[in-house]
Gaussian input, Z-matrix of N, CA and C with variables (Angstrom, degrees):
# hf/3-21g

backbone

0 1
 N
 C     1     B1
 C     2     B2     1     A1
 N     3     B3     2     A2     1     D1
 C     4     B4     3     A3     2     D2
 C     5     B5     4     A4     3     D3
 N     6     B6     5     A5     4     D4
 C     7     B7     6     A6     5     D5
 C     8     B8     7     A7     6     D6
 N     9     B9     8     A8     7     D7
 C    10    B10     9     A9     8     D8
 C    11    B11    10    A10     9     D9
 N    12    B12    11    A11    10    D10
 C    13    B13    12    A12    11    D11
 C    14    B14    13    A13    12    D12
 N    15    B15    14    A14    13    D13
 C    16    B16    15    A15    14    D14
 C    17    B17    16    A16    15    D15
 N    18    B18    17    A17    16    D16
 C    19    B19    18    A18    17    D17
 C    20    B20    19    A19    18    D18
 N    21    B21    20    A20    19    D19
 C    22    B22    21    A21    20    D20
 C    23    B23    22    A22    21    D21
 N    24    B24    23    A23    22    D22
 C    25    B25    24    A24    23    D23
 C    26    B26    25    A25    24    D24
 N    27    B27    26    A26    25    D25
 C    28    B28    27    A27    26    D26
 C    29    B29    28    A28    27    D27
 N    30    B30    29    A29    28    D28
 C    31    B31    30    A30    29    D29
 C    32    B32    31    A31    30    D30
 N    33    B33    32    A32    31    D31
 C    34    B34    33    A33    32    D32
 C    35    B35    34    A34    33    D33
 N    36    B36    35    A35    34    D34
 C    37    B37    36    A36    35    D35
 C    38    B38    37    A37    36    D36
 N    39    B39    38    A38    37    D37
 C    40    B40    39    A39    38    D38
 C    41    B41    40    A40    39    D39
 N    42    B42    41    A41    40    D40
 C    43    B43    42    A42    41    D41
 C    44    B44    43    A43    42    D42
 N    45    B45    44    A44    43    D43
 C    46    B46    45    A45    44    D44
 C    47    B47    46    A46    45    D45
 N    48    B48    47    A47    46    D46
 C    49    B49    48    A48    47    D47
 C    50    B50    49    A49    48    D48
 N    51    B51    50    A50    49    D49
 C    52    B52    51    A51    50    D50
 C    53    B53    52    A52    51    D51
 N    54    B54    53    A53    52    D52
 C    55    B55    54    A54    53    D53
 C    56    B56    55    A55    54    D54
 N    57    B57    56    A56    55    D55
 C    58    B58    57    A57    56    D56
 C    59    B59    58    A58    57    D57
 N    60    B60    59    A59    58    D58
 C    61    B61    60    A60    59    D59
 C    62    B62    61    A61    60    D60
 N    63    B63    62    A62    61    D61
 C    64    B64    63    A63    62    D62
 C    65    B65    64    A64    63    D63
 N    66    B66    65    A65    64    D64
 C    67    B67    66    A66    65    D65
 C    68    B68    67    A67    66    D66
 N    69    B69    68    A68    67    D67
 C    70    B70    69    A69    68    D68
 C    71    B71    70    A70    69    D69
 N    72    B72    71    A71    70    D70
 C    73    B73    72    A72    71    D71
 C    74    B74    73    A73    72    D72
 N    75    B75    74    A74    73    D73
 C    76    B76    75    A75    74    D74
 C    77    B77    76    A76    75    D75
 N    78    B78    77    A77    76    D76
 C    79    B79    78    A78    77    D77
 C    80    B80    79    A79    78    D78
 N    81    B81    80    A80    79    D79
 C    82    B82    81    A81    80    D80
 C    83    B83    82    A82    81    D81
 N    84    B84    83    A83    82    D82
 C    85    B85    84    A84    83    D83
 C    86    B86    85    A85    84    D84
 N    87    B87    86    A86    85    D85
 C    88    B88    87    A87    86    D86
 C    89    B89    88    A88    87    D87
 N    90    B90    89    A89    88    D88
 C    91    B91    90    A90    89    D89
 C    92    B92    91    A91    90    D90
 N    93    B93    92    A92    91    D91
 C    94    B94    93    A93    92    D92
 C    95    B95    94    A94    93    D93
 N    96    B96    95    A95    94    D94
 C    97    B97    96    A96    95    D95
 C    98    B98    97    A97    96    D96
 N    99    B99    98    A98    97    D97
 C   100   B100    99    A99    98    D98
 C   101   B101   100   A100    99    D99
 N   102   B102   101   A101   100   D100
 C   103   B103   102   A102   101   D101
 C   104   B104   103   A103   102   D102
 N   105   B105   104   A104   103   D103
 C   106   B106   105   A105   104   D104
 C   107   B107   106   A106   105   D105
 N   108   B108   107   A107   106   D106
 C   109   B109   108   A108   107   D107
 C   110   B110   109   A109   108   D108
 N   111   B111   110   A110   109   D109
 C   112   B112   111   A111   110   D110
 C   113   B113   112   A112   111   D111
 N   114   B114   113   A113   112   D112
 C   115   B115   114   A114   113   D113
 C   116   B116   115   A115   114   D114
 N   117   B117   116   A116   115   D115
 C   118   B118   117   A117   116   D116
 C   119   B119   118   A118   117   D117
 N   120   B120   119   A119   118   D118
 C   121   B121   120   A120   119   D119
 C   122   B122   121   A121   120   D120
 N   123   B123   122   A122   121   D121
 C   124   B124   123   A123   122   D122
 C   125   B125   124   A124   123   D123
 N   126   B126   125   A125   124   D124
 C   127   B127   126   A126   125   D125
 C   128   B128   127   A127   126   D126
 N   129   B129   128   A128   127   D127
 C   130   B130   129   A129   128   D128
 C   131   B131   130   A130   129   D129
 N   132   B132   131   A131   130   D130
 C   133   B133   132   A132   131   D131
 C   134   B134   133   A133   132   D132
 N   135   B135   134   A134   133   D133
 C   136   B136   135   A135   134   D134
 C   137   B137   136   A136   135   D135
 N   138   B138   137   A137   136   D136
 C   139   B139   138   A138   137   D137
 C   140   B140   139   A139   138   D138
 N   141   B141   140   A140   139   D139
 C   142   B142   141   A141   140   D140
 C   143   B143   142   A142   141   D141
 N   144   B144   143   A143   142   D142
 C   145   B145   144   A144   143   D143
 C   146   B146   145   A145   144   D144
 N   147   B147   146   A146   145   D145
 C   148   B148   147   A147   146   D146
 C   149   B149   148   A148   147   D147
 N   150   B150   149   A149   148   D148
 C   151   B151   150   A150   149   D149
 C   152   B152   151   A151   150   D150
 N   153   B153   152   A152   151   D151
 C   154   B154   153   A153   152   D152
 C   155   B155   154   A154   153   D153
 N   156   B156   155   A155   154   D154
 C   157   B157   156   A156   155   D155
 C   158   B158   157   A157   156   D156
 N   159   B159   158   A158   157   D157
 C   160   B160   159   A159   158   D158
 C   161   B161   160   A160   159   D159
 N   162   B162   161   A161   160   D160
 C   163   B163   162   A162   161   D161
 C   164   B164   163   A163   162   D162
 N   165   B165   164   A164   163   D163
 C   166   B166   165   A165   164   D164
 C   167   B167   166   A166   165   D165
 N   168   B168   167   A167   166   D166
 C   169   B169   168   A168   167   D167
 C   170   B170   169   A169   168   D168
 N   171   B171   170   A170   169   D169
 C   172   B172   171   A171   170   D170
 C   173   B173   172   A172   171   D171
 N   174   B174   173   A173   172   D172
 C   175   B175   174   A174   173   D173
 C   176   B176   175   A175   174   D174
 N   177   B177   176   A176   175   D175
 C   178   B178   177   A177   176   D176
 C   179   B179   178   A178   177   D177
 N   180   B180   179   A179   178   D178
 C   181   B181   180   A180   179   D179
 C   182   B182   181   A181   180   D180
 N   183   B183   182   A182   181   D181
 C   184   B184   183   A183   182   D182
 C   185   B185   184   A184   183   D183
 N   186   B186   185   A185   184   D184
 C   187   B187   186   A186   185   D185
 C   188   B188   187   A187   186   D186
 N   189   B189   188   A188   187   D187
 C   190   B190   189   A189   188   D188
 C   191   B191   190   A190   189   D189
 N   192   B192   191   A191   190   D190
 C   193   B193   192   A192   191   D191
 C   194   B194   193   A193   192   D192
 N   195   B195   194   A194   193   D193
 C   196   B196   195   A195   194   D194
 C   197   B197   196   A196   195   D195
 N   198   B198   197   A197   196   D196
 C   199   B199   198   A198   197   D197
 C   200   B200   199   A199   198   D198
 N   201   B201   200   A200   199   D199
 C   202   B202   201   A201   200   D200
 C   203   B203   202   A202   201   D201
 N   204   B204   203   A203   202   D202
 C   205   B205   204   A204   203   D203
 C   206   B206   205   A205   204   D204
 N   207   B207   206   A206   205   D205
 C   208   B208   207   A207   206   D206
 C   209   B209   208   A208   207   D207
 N   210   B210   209   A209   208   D208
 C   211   B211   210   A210   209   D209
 C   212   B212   211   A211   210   D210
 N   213   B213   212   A212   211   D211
 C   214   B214   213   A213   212   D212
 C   215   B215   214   A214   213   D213
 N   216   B216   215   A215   214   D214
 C   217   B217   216   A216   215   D215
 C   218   B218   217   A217   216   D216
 N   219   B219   218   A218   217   D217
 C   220   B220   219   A219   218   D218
 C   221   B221   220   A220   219   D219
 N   222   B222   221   A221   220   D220
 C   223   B223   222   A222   221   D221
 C   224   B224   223   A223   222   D222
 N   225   B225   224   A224   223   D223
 C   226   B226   225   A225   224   D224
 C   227   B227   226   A226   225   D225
 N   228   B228   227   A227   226   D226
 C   229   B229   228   A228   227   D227
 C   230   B230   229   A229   228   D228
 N   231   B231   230   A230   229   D229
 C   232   B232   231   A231   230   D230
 C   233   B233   232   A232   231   D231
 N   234   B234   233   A233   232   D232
 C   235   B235   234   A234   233   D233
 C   236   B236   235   A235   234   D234
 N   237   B237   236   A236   235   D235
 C   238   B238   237   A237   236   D236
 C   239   B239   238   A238   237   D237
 N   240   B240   239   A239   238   D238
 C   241   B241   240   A240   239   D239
 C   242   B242   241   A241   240   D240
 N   243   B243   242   A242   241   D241
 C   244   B244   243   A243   242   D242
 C   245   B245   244   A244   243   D243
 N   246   B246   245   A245   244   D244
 C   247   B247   246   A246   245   D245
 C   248   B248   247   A247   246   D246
 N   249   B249   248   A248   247   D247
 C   250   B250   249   A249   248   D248
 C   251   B251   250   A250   249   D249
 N   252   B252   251   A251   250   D250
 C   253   B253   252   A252   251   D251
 C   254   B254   253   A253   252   D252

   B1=1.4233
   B2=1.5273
   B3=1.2972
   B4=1.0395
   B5=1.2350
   B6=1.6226
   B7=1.8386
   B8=1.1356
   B9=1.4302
   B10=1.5231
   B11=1.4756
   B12=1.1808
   B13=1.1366
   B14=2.0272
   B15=1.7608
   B16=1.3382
   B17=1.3957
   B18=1.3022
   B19=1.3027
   B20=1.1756
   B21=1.1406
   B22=1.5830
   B23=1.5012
   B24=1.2483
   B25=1.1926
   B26=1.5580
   B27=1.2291
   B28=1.9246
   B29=1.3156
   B30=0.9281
   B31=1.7518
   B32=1.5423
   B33=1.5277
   B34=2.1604
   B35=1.3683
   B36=1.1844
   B37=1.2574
   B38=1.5584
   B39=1.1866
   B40=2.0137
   B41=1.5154
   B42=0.9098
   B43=1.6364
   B44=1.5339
   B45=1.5952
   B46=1.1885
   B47=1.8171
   B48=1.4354
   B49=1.0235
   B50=1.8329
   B51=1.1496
   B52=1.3460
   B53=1.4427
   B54=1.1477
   B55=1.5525
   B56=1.2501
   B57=1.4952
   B58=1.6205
   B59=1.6201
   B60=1.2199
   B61=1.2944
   B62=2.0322
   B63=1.1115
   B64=1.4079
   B65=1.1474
   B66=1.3927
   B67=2.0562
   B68=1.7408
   B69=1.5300
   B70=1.4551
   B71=1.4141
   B72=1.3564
   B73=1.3394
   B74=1.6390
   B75=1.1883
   B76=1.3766
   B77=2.1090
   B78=1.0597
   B79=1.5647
   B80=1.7425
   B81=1.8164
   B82=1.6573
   B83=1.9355
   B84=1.3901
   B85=1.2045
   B86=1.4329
   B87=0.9656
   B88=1.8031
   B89=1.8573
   B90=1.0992
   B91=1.5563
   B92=1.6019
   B93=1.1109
   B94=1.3747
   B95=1.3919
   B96=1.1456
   B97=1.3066
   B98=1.4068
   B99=1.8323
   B100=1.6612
   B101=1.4692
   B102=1.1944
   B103=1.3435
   B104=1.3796
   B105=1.6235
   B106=1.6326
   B107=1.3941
   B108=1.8064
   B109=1.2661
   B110=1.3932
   B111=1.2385
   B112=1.2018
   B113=1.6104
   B114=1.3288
   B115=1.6900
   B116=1.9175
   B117=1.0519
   B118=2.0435
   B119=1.6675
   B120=1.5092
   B121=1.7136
   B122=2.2049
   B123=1.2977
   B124=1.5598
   B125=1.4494
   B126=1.1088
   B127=1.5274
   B128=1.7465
   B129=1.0841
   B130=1.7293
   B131=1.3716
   B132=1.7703
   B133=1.3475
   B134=1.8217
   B135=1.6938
   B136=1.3522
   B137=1.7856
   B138=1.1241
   B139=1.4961
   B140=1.2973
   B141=1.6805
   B142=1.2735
   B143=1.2413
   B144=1.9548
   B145=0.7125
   B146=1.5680
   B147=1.1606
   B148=1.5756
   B149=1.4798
   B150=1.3470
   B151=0.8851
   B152=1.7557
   B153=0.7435
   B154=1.5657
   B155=1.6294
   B156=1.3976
   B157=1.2500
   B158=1.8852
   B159=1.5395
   B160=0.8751
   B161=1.7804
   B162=2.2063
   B163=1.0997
   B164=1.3764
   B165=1.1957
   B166=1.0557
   B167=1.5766
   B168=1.3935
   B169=1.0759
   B170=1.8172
   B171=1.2872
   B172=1.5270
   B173=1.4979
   B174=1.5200
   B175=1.5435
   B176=1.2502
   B177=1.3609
   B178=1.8044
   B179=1.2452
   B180=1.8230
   B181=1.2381
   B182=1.7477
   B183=1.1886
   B184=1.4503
   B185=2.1073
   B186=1.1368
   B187=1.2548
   B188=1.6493
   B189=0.7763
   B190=1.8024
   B191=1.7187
   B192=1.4269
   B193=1.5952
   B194=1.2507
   B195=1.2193
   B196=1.9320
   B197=1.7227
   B198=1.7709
   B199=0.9569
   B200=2.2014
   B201=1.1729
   B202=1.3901
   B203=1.6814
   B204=1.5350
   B205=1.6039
   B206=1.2767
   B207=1.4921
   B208=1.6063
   B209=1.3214
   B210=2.0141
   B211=1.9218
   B212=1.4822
   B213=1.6448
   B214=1.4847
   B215=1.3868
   B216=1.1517
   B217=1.1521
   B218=1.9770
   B219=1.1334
   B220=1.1651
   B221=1.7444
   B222=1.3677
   B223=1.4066
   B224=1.3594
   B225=1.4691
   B226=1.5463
   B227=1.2612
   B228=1.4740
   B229=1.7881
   B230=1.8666
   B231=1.3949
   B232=1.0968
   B233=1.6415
   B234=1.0848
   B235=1.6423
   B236=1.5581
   B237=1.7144
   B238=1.9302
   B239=1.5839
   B240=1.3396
   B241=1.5976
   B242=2.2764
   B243=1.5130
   B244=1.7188
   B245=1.5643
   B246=1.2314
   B247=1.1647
   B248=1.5067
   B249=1.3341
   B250=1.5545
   B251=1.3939
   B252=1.4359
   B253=1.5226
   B254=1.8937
   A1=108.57
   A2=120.20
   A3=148.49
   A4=123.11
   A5=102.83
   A6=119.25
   A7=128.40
   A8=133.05
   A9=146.55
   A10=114.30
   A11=136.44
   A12=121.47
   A13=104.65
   A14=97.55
   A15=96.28
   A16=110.83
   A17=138.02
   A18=154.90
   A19=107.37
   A20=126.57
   A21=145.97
   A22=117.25
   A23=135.76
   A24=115.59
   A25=146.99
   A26=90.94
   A27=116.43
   A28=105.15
   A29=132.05
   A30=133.63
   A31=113.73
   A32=100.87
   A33=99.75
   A34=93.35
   A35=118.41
   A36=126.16
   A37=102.93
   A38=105.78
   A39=115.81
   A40=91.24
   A41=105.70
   A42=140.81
   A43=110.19
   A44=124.17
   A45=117.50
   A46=114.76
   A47=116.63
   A48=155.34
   A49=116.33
   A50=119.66
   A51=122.47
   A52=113.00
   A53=128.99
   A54=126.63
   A55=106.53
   A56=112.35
   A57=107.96
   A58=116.78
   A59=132.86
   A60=158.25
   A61=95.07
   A62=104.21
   A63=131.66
   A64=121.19
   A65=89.49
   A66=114.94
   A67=101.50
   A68=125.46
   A69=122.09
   A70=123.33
   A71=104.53
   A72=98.71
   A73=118.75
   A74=114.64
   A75=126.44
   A76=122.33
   A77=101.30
   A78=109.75
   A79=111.59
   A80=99.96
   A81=107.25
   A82=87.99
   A83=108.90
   A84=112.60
   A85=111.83
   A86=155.45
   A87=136.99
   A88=99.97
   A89=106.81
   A90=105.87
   A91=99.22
   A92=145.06
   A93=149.89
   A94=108.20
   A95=135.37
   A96=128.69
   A97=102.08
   A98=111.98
   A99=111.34
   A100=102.60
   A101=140.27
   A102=122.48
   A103=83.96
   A104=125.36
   A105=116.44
   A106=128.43
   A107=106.17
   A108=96.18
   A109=130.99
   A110=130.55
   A111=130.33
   A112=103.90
   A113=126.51
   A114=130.54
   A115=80.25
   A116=111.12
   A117=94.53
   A118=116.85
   A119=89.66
   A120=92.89
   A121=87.90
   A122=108.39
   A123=95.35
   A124=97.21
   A125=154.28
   A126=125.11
   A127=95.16
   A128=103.78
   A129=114.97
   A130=151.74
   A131=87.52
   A132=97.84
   A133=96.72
   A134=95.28
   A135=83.35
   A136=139.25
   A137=126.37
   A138=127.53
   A139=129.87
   A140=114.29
   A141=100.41
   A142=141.15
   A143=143.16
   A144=113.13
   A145=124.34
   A146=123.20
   A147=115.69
   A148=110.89
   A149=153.92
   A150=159.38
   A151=101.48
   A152=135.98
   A153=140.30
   A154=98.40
   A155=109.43
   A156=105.22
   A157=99.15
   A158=130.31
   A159=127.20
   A160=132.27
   A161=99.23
   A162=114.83
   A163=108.83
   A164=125.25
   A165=135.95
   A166=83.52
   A167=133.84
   A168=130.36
   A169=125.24
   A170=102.90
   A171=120.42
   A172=97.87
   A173=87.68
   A174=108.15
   A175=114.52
   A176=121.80
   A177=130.18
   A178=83.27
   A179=125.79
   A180=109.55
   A181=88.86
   A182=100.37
   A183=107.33
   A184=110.49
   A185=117.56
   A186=122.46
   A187=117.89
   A188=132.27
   A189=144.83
   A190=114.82
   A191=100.05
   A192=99.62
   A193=83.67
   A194=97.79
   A195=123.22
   A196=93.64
   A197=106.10
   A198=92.89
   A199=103.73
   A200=129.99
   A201=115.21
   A202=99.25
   A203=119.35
   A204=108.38
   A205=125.88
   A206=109.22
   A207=100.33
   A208=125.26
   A209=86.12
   A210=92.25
   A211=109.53
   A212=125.70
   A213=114.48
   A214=112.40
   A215=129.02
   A216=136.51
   A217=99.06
   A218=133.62
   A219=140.72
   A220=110.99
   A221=114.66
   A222=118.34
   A223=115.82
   A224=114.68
   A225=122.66
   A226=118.79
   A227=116.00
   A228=106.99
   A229=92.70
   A230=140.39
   A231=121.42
   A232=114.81
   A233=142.49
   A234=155.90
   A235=105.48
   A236=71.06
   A237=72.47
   A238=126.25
   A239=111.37
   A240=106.84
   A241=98.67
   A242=94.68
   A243=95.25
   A244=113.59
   A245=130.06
   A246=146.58
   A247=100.50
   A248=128.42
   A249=137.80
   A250=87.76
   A251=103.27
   A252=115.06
   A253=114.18
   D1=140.56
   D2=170.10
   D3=-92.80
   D4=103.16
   D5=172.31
   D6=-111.55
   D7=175.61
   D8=-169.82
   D9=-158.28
   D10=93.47
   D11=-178.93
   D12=-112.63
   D13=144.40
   D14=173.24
   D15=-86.90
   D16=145.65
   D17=-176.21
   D18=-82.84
   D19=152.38
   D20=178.50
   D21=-119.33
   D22=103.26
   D23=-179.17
   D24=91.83
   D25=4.97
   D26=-165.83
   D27=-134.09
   D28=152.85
   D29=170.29
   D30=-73.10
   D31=-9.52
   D32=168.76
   D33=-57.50
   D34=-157.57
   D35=-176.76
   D36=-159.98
   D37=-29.15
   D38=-165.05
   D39=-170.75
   D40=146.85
   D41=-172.63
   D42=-140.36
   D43=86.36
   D44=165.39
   D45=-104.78
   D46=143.52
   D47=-129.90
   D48=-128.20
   D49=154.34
   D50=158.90
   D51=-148.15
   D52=141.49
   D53=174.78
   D54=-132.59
   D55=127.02
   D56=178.51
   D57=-100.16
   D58=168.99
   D59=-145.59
   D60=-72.91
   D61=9.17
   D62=-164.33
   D63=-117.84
   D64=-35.63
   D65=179.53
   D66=71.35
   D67=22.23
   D68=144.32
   D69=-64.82
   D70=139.85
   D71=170.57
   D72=-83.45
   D73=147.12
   D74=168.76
   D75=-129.51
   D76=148.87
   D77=156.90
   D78=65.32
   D79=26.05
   D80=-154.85
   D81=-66.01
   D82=174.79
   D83=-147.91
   D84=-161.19
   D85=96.46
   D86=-160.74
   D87=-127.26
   D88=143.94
   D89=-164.56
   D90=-119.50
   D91=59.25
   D92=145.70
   D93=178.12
   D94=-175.22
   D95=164.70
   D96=91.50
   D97=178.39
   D98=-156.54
   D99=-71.54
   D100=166.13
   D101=-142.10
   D102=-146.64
   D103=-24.39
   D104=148.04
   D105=-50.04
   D106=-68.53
   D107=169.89
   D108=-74.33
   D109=26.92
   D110=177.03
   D111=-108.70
   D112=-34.47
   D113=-177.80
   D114=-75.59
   D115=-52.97
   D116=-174.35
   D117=-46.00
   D118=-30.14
   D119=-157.82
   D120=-86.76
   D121=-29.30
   D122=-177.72
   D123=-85.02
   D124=27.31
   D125=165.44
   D126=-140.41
   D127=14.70
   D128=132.24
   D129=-74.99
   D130=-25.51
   D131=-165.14
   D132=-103.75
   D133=-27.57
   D134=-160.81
   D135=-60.72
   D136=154.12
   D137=-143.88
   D138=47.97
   D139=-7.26
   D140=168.19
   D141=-70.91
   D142=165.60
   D143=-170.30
   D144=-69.10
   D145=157.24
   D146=-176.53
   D147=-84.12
   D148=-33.17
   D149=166.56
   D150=-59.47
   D151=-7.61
   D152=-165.48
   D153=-118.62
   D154=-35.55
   D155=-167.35
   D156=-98.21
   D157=-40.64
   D158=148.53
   D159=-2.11
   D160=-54.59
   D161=-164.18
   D162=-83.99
   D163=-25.84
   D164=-133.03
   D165=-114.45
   D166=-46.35
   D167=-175.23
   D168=-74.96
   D169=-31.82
   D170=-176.87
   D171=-55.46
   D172=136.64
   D173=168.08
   D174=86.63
   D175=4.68
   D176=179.81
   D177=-60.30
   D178=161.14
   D179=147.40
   D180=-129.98
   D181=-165.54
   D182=177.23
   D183=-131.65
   D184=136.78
   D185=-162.70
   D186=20.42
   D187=-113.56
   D188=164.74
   D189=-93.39
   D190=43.28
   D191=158.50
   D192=-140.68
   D193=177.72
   D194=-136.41
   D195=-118.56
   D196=-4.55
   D197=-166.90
   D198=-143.09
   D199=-164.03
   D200=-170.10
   D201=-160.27
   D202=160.42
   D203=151.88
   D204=-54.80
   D205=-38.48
   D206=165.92
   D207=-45.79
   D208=-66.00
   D209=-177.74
   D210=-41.04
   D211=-39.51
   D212=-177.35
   D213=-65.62
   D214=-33.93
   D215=-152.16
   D216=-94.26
   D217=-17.16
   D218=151.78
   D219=-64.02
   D220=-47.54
   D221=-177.38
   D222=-66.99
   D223=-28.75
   D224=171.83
   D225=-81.66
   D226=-22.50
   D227=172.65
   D228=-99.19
   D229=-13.51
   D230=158.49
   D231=-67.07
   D232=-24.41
   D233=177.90
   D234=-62.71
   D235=-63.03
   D236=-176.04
   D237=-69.12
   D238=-31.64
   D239=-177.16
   D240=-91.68
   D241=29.30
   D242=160.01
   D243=80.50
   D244=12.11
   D245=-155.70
   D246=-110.48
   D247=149.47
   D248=-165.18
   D249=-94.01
   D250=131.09
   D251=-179.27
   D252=-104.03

């Protein structure tokens, strides 16, 4: 399945996504924001499970926001696999 989530709070902007029939993540993707740590943070994640990686990521924040690309990027594979964000 094929997702897109808009970001809240982070300099990403959109976070698109793939989850397979497996619930791995694939093809993660972030569209603004540091563009180093974001290729680090996708070939970390990739094939892993998303619910694992979800958990593991929630609640990062970044300096004095409450919130991170991770933290977004946990909220978008929690969204997408139907889960209250």
């Amino acid at each position: 399945m094929e997702y897109t989530y808009h970001c809240k709070g982070t300099c990403a902007m959109i976070i698109n996504l793939e989850i397979d029939d497996e619930k791995k993540l694939h093809n993660v993707e972030f569209i603004g924001g540091c563009d180093g740590n974001h290729k680090g943070i996708v070939r970390l994640v990739e094939g892993q499970d998303a619910e694992t990686v979800a958990k593991t990521l929630a609640g990062t924040t970044c300096g004095p926001r409450a919130t991170s690309c991770p933290d977004q990027l946990a909220k978008a594979i929690e969204s997408a696999l139907g889960k209250a964000v």
